[in-house]
PAGUSE-137147 format. One record per residue (C-alpha): residue in one letter; x negated, z, y negated. Coordinates in Angstrom, 3 decimals. Each point is the difference from the previous one (the first is absolute). Last residue first. Example, Ala and Ser with C-alpha at 12.3 -4.5 7.8 and 13.67 -1.06 7.14 Angstrom:
+---------+----------+----------+----------+
: residuo :       px :       pz :       py :
+---------+----------+----------+----------+
:       S :  -13.670 :    7.140 :    1.060 :
:       A :    1.370 :    0.660 :    3.440 :
+---------+----------+----------+----------+
***
This chain:
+---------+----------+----------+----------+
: residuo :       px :       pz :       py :
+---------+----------+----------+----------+
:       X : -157.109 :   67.515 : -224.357 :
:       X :    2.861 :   -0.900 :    1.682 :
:       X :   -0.675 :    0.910 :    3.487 :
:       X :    1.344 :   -1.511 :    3.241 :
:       X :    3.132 :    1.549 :    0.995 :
:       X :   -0.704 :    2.094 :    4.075 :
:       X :    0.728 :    2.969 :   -1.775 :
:       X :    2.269 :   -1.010 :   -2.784 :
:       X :    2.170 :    3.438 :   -0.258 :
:       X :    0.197 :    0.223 :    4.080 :
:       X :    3.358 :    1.973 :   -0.475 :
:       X :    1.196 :   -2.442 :   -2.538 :
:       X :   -0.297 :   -3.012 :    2.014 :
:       X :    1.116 :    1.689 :    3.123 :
:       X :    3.154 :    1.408 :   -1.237 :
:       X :    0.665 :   -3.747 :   -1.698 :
:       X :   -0.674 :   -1.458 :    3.987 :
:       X :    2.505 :    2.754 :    1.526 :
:       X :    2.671 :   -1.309 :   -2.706 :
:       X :   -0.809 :   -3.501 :    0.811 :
:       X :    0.642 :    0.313 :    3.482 :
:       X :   -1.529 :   -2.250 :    1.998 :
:       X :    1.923 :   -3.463 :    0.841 :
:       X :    0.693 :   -0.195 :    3.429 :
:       X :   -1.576 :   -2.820 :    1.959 :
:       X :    2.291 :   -2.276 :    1.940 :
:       X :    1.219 :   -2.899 :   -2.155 :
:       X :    1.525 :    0.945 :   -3.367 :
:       X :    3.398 :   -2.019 :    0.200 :
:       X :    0.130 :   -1.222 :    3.897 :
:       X :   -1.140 :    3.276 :    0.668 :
:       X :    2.585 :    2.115 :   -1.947 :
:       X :    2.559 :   -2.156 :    1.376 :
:       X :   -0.975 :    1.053 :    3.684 :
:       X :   -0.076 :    3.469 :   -0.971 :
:       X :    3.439 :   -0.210 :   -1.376 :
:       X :    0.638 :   -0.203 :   -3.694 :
:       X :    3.207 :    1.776 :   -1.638 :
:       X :    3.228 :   -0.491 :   -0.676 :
:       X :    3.250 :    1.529 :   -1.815 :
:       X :    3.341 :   -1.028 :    0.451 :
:       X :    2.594 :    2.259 :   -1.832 :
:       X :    3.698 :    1.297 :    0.303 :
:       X :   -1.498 :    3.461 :    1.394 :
:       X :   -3.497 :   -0.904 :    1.022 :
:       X :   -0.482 :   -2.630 :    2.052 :
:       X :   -3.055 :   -1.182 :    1.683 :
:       X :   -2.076 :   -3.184 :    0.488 :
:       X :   -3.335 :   -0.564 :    1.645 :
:       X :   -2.413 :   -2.690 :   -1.277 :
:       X :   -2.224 :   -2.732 :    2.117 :
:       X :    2.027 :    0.264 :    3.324 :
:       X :    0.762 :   -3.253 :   -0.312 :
:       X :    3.736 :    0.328 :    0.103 :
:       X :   -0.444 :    2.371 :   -2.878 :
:       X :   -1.373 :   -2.680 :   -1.907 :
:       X :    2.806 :   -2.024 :    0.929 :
:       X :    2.177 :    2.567 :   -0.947 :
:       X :   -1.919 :    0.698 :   -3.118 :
:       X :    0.325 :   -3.672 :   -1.222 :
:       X :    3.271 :   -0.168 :    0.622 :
:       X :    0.865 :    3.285 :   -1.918 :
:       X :   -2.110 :   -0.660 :   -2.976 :
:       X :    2.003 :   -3.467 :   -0.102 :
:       X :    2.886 :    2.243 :   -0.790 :
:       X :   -1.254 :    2.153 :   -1.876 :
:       X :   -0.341 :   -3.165 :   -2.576 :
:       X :   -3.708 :   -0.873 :   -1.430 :
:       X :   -1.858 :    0.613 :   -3.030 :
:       X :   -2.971 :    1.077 :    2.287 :
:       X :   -0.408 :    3.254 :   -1.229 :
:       X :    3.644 :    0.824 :   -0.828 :
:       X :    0.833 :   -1.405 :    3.454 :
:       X :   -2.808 :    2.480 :    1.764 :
:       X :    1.691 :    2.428 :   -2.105 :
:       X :    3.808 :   -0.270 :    0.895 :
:       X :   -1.139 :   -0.085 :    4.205 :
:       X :   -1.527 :    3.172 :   -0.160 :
:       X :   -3.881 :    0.415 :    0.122 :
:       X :   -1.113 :    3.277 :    2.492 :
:       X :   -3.272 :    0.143 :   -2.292 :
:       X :    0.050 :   -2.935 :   -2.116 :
:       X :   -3.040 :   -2.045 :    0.186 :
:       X :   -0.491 :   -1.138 :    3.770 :
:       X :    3.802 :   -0.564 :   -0.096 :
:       X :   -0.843 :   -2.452 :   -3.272 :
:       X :   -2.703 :   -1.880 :    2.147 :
:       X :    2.561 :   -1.021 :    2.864 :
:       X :    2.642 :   -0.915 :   -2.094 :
:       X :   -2.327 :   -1.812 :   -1.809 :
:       X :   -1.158 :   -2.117 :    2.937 :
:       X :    3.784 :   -0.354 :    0.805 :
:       X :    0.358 :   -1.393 :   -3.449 :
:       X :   -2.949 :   -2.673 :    0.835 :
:       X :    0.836 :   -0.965 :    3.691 :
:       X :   -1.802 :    1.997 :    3.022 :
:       X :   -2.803 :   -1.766 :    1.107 :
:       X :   -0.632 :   -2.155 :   -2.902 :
:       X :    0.378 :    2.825 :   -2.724 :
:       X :   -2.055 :    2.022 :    2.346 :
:       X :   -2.871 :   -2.400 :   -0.396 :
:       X :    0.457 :   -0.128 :   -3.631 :
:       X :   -0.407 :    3.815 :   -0.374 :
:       X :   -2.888 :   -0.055 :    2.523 :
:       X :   -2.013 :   -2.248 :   -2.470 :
:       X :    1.195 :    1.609 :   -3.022 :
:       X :   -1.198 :    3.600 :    0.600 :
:       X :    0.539 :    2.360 :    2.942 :
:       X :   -2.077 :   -2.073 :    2.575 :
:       X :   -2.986 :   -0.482 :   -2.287 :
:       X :   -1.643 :   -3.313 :    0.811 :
:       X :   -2.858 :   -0.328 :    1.959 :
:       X :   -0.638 :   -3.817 :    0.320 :
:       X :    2.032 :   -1.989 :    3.250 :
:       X :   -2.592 :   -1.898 :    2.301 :
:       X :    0.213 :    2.976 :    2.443 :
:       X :   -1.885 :    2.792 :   -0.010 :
:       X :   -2.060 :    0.035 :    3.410 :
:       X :   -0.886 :    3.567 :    0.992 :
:       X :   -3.634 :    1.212 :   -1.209 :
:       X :   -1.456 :    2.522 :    2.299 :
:       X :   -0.731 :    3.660 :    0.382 :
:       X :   -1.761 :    1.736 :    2.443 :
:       X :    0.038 :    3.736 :    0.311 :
:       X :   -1.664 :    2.316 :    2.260 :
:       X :    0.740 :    4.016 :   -0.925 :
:       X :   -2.257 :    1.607 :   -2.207 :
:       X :   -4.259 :    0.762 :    1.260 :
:       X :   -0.727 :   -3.610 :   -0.077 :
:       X :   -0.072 :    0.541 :   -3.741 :
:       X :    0.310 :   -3.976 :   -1.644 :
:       X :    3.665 :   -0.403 :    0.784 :
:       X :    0.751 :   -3.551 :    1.171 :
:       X :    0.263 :   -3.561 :   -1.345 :
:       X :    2.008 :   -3.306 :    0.933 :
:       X :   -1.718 :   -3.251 :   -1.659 :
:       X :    1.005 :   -2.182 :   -2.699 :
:       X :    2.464 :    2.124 :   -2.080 :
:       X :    2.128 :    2.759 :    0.446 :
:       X :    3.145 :    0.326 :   -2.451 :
:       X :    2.308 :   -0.628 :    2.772 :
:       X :   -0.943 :    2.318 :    2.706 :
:       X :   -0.036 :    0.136 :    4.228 :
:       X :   -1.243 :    3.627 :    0.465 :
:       X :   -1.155 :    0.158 :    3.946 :
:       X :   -0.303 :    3.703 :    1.193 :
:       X :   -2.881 :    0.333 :    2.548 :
:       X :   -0.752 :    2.294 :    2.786 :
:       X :   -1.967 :    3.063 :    0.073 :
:       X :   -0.913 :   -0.141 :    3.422 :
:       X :   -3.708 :   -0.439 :   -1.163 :
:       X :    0.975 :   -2.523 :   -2.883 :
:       X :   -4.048 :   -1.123 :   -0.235 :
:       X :   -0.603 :   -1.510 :   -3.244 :
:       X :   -2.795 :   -1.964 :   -0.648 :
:       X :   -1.012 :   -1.120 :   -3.178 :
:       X :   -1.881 :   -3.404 :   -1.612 :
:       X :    0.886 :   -0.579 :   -3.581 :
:       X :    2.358 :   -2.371 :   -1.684 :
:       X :    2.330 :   -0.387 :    3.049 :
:       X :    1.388 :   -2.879 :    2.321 :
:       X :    1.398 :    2.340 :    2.251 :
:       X :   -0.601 :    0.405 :    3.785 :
:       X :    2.281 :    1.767 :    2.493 :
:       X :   -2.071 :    1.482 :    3.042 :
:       X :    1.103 :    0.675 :    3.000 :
:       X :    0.833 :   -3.163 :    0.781 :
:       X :   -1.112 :   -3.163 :   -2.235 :
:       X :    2.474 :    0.495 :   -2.444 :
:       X :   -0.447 :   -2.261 :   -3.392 :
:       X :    0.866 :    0.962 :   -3.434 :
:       X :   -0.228 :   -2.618 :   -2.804 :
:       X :    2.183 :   -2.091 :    0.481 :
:       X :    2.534 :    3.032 :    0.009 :
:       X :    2.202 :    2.355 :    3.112 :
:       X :    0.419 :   -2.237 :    2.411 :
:       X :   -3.058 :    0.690 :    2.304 :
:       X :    1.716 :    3.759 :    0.048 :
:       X :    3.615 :   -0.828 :    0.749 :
:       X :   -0.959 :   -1.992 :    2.699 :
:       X :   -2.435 :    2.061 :    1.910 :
:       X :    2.246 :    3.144 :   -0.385 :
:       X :    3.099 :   -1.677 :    2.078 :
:       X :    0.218 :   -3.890 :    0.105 :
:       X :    3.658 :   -1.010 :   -0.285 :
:       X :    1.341 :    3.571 :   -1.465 :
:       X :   -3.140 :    0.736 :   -2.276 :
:       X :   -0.125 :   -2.984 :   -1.656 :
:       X :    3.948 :   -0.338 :   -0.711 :
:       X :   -0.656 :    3.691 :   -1.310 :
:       X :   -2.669 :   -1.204 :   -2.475 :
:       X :    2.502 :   -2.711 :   -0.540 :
:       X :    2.638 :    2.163 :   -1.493 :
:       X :   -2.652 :    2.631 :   -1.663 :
:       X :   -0.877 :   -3.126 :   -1.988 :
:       X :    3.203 :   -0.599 :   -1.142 :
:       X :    0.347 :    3.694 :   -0.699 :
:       X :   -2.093 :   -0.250 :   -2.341 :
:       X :    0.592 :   -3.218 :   -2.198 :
:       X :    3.581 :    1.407 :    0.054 :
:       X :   -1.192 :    3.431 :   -1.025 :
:       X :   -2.534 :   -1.262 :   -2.811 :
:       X :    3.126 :   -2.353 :   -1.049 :
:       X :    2.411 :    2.969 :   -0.474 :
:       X :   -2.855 :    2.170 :   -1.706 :
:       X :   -0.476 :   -1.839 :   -2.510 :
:       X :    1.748 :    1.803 :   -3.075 :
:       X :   -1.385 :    3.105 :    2.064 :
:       X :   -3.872 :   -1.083 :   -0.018 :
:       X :   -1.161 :   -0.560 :   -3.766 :
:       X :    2.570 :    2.264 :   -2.260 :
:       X :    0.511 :    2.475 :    2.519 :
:       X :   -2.568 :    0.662 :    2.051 :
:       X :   -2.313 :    0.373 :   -3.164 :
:       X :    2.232 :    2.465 :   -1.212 :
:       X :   -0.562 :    2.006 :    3.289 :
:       X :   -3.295 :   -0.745 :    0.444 :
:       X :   -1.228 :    1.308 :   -3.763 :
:       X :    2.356 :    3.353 :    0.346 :
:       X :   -1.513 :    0.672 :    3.114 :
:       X :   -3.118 :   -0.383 :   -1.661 :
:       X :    0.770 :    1.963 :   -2.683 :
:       X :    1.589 :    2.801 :    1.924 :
:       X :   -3.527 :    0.008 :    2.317 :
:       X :   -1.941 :    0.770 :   -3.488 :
:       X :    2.249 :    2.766 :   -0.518 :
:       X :   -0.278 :    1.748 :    2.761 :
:       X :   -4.213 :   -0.106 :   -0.399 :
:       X :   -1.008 :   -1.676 :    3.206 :
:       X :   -3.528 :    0.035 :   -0.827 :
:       X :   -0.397 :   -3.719 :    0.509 :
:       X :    2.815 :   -0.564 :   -2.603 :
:       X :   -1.743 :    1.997 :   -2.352 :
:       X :   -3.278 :   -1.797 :    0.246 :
:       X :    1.860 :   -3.479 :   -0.097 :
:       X :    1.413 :    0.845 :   -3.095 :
:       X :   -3.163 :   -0.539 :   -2.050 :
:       X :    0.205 :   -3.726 :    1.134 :
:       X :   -2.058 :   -1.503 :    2.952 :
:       X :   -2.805 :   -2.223 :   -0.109 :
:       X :   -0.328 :   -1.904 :    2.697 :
:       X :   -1.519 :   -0.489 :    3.954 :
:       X :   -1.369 :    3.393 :    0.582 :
:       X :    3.386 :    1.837 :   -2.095 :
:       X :    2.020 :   -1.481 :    2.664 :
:       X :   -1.696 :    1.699 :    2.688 :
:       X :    0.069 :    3.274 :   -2.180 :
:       X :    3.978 :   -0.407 :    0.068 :
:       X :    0.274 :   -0.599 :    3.159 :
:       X :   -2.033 :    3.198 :    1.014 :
:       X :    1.543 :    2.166 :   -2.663 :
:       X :    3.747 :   -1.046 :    0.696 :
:       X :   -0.714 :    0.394 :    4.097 :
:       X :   -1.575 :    3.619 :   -1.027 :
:       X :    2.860 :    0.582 :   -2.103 :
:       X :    2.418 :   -0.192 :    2.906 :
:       X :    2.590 :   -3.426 :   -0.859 :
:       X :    3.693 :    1.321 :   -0.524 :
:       X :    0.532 :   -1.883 :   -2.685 :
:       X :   -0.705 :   -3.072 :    2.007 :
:       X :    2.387 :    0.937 :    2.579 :
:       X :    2.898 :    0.824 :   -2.759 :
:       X :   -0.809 :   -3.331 :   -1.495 :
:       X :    0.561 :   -1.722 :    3.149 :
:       X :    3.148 :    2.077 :    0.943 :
:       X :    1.346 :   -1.277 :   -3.427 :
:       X :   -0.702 :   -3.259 :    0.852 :
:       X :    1.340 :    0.251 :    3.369 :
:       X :   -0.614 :   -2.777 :    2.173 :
:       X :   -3.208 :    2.497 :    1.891 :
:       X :   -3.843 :   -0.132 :    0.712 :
:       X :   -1.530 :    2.528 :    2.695 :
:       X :   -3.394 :   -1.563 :   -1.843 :
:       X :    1.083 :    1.438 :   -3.642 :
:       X :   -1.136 :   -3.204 :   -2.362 :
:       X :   -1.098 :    2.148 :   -3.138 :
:       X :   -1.933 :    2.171 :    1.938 :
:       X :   -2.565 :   -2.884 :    0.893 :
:       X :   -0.935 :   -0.274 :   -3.460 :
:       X :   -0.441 :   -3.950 :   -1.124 :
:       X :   -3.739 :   -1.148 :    1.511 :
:       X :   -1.221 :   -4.088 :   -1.674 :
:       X :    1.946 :   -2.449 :   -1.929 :
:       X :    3.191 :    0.377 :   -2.396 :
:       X :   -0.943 :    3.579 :   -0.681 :
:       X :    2.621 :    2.461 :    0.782 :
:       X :   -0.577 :    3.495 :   -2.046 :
:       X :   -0.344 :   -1.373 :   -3.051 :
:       X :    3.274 :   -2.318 :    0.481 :
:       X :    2.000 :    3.132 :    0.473 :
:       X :   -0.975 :    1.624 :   -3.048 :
:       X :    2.750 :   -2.970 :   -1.463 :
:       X :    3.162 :    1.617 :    1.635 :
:       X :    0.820 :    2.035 :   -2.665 :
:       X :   -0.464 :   -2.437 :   -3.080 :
:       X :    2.605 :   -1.908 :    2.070 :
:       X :   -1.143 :   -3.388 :    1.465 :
:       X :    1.687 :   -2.756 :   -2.696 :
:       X :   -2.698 :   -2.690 :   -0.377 :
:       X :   -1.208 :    0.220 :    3.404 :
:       X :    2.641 :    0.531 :    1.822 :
:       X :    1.585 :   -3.740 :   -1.104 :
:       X :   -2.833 :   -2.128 :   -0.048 :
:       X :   -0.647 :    1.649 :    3.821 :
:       X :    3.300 :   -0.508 :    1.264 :
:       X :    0.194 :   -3.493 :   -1.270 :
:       X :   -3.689 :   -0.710 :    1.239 :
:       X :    1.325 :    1.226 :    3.821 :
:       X :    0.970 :   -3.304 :    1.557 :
:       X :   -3.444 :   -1.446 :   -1.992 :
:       X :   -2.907 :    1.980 :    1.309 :
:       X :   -3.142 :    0.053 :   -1.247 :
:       X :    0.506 :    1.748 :   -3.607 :
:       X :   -3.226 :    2.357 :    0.356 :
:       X :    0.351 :    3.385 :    0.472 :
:       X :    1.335 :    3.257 :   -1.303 :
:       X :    3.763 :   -0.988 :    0.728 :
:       X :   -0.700 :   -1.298 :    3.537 :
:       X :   -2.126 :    2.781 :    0.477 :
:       X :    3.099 :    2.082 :   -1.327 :
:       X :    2.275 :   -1.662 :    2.499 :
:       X :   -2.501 :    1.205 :    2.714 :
:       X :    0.327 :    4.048 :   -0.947 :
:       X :    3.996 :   -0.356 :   -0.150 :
:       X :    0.758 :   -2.362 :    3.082 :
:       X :   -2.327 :    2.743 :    1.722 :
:       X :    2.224 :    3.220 :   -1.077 :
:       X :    3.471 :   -1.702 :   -0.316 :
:       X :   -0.911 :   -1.408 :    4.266 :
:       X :    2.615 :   -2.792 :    0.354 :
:       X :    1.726 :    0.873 :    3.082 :
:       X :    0.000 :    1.036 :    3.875 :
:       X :   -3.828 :    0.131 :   -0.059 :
:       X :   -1.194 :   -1.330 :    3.294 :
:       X :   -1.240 :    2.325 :    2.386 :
:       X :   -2.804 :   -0.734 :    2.839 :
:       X :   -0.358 :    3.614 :    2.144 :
:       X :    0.357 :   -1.180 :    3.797 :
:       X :   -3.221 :   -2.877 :   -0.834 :
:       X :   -1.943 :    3.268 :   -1.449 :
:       X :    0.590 :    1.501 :    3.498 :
:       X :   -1.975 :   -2.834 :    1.762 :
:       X :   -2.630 :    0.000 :   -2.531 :
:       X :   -0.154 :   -1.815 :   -3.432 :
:       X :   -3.029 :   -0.710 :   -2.006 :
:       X :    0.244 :   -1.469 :   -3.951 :
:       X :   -2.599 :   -1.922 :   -1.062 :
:       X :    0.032 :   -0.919 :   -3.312 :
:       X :   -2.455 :   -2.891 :   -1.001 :
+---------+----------+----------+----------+
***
């Protein structure tokens, strides 16, 4: 059982994550990926990242055991909705948080030749790793990361409705099945018995998709209180929101051609009207009454140049294309790569 002991103040400091946290939907996706296949909405997700998880990303899975302690630096406690901010963090870690974490790790497993580097903080063992979460990020959170939000911020919805009709009390004895608030303290269905006493600390609530079963918590008392929890996902699988699936469901909402007109602005930077109807072997005309109502919807902006119409995405269209996360740069991720020269890559020999 966790225990986890609130005073008066600590009731005043309650936060609630305003989004998907990249850091901790990152370390518990790759328990899902390390460990057994348990849970069908997310088998198509796992199939999938498993048989195509970039060379780069793969250390990754050495340093997250399925079952048992994951570093605590890799989940930064102040916690952010910024992937890149979350690698930043992470990157950031002191060496003496690196060393201790990764020593604790190193009680419970074996640990690669890397590790020793990485616990040193050797510059270019941190590149690699930031290199490895970034990539990782990528091509196993970002193509989902519309759906994460949504299951998300659904949660954060009636965590709110909680709070509103039945203050602190409600929005605590809420939270899972397995959590139950019997003021002060909240208790936690746990694997091992631990007290943690917040000590006007607070706590900051992490609602996540990729956590399973029961919500968990830092293992250092020492870092800033964090509880995460599983949100409920739905009865719809994890499907990549930039790939087929989302494709067809935008093709519903918006009409098939208008769909494309969409997509082909997201291409072509500042797209005319003559080359989104070369690309979709269709007359400028149409193009034009597509991209009004488009332009209606504040999904694209339009501006003319001379005798010429060009457009471009707004923010809003850029959502409803790629969802909310931005996608790293791949230029800064290359620089990385090469600059960390296979620190964190498993070796060959």
């Amino acid at each position: 059982m966790l225990r986890i002991h609130f005073s008066a103040e600590d009731l005043g400091r309650i936060r609630l994550a305003t989004g998907p946290d990249p850091a901790w939907e990152a370390l518990l996706s790759l328990h899902v990926l390390g460990g057994p296949d348990i849970d069908v909405e997310l088998r198509r997700w796992r199939t999938h990242v498993r048989t195509s998880i970039d060379t780069a990303a793969r250390p990754l899975l050495h340093l997250v055991p399925p079952r048992g302690y994951s570093p605590d630096f890799l989940t930064p406690a102040e916690g952010t909705t910024d992937p890149e901010a979350a690698v930043d963090t992470i990157l950031s870690t002191p060496h003496t948080r690196l060393r201790t974490d990764v020593a604790t790790l190193g009680q419970q497993r074996r640990l690669p030749s890397w590790a020793a580097a990485l616990a040193s903080g050797l510059p270019a063992a941190r590149r690699g790793l930031g290199t490895a979460l970034r990539r990782y990020h990528r091509q196993a959170l970002h193509p989902y990361w519309t759906q994460i939000s949504a299951s998300v911020d659904a949660e954060r919805a009636l965590r709110a409705k909680a709070f509103l009709a039945g203050g602190t009390d409600r929005l605590l004895s809420g939270l899972h099945p397995t959590v139950q608030w019997r003021a002060p303290v909240l208790q936690v269905s746990y694997p091992e018995d631990r007290d943690v006493h917040l000590q006007g600390r607070g706590l900051r609530l992490v609602p996540s998709y990729f956590c399973r079963g029961r919500p968990i918590a830092l293992r250092d008392g020492s870092l800033a209180p964090v509880l995460v929890y599983p949100v409920s996902r739905g009865i719809d699988s994890l499907r990549p929101g930039g790939a087929v699936g989302r494709a067809s469901a935008l093709d519903r909402l918006l009409g098939r051609t208008r769909a494309a007109t969409l997509a082909t602005i997201a291409e072509v930077e500042n797209a005319t009207g003559n080359e989104i109807a070369r690309r979709l072997a269709i007359s400028p005309a149409s193009v034009s009454e597509h991209a009004t109502v488009l332009r209606d919807a504040g999904l694209i902006h339009s501006l003319r140049v001379r005798n010429t119409m060009r457009h471009t995405l707004t923010p809003l269209g850029t959502e409803l294309l790629d969802g909310r996360a931005a996608r790293p740069s791949e230029a800064a991720e290359q620089g990385d790569a090469d600059g960390a020269a296979g620190a964190l890559a498993p070796s060959t020999r």
